[in-house]
C-alpha positions in Angstrom: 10.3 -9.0 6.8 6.4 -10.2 7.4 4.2 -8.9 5.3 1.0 -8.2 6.8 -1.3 -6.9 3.9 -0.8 -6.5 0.5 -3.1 -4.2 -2.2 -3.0 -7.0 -5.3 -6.0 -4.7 -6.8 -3.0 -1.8 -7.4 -1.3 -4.0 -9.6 -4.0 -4.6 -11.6 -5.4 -0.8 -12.2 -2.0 0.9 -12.2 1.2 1.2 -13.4 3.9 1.4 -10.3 6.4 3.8 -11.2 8.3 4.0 -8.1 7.8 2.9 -4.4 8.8 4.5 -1.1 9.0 2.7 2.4 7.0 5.0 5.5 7.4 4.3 8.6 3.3 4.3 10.3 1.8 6.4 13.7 0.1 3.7 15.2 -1.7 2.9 18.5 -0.8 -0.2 20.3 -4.2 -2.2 19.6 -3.3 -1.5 16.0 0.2 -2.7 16.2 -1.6 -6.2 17.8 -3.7 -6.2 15.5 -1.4 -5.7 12.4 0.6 -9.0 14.1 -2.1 -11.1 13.3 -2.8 -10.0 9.8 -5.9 -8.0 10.6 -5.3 -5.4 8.0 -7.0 -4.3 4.6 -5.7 -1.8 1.7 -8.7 -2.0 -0.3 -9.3 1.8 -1.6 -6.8 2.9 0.8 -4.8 5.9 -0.7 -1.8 8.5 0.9 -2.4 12.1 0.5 0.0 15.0 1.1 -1.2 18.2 3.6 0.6 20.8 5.2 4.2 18.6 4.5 2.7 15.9 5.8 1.5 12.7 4.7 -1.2 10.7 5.9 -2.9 7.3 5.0 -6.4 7.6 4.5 -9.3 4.4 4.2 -6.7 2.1 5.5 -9.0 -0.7 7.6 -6.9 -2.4 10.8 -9.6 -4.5 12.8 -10.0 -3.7 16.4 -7.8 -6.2 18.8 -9.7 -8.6 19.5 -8.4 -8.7 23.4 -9.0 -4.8 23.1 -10.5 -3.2 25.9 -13.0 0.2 25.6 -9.8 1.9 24.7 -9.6 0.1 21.0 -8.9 2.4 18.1 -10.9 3.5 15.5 -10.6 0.5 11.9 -10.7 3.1 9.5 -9.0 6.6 11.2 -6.4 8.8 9.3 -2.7 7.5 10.1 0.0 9.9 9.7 3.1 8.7 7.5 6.9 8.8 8.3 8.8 10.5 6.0 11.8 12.7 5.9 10.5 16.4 4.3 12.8 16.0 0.9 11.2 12.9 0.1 7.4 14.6 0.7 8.0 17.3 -1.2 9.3 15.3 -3.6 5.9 13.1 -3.4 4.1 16.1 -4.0 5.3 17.4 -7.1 5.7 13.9 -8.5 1.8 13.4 -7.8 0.1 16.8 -8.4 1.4 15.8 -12.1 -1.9 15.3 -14.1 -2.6 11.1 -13.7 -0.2 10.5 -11.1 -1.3 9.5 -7.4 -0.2 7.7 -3.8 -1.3 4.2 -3.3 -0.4 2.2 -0.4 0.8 -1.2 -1.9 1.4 -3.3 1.3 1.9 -3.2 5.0 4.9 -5.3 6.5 7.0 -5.3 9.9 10.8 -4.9 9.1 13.1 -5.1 12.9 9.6 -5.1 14.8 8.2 -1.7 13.0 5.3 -1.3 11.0 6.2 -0.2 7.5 4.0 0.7 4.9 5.2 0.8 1.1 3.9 3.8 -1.2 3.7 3.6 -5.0 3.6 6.4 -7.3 1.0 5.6 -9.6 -0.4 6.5 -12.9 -4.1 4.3 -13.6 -4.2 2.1 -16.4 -7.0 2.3 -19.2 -9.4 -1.0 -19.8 -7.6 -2.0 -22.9 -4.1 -1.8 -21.3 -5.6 -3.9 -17.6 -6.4 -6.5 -20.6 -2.6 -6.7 -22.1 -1.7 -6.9 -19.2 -3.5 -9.7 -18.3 -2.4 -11.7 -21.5 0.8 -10.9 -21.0 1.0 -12.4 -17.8 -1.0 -15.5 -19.5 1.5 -15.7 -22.0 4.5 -15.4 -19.5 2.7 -18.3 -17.5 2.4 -20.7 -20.3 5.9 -20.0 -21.7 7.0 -21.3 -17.9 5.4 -24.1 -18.1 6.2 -25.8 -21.3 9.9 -24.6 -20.1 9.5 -26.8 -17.1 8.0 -29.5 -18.9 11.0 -29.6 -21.5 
């Protein structure tokens, strides 16, 4: 499994609560350029219309061998999914604080999967416990190595 991009921001403002793998529609400039790690997450998000999902604000540079034919960085991709798991999707994120976040883009057996949380934002006081937790947890590990 490569992993191509990852979205370390969604980690920081949200609490994952479960993650789903979705297979991508994707030109083949796009697939090139996903190969060489040309990809971006940043305020990317997944929304759900007419039982289908697409991923919208997701940046893939154009090839840079393209030709006039190169795709579009920033266009709407549809999502693979199978329909139980959309509807599913749905009703888990028309729930009041809940939404679709793409948390990273990785090749698994030559195909371009992306990986959807289902997320409920965090509040500035709890990104802050999280973050000392996390120092906590790192100084713990290290006066357990140095033992």
């Amino acid at each position: 499994m490569k992993i191509v991009a990852q979205n370390r921001k969604a980690f920081h403002d949200y609490f994952i609560e479960e993650t789903f793998e979705a297979g991508m529609i994707l030109t083949g400039t796009e697939v090139k350029s996903l190969r060489d790690g040309k990809a971006n997450l940043k305020d990317s998000y997944v929304i759900i219309k007419d039982a289908e999902a697409f991923l919208l604000n997701c940046h893939i540079s154009p090839y840079s061998h393209g030709n006039i034919a190169n795709h579009d960085p920033v266009r709407t991709r549809k999502l693979l999914l199978h329909r139980k798991e959309i509807i599913r999707l749905q009703g888990m994120a028309a729930q009041k604080g809940y939404s679709l976040v793409p948390l990273k883009i990785y090749f698994k057996e030559s195909r371009a999967k992306v990986e959807i949380g289902l997320v409920k934002g965090k509040r500035q006081y709890e990104k802050r416990e999280s973050i000392k937790k996390k120092e906590a947890d790192r100084e713990i590990a290290r006066a357990m190595k140095n033992r």
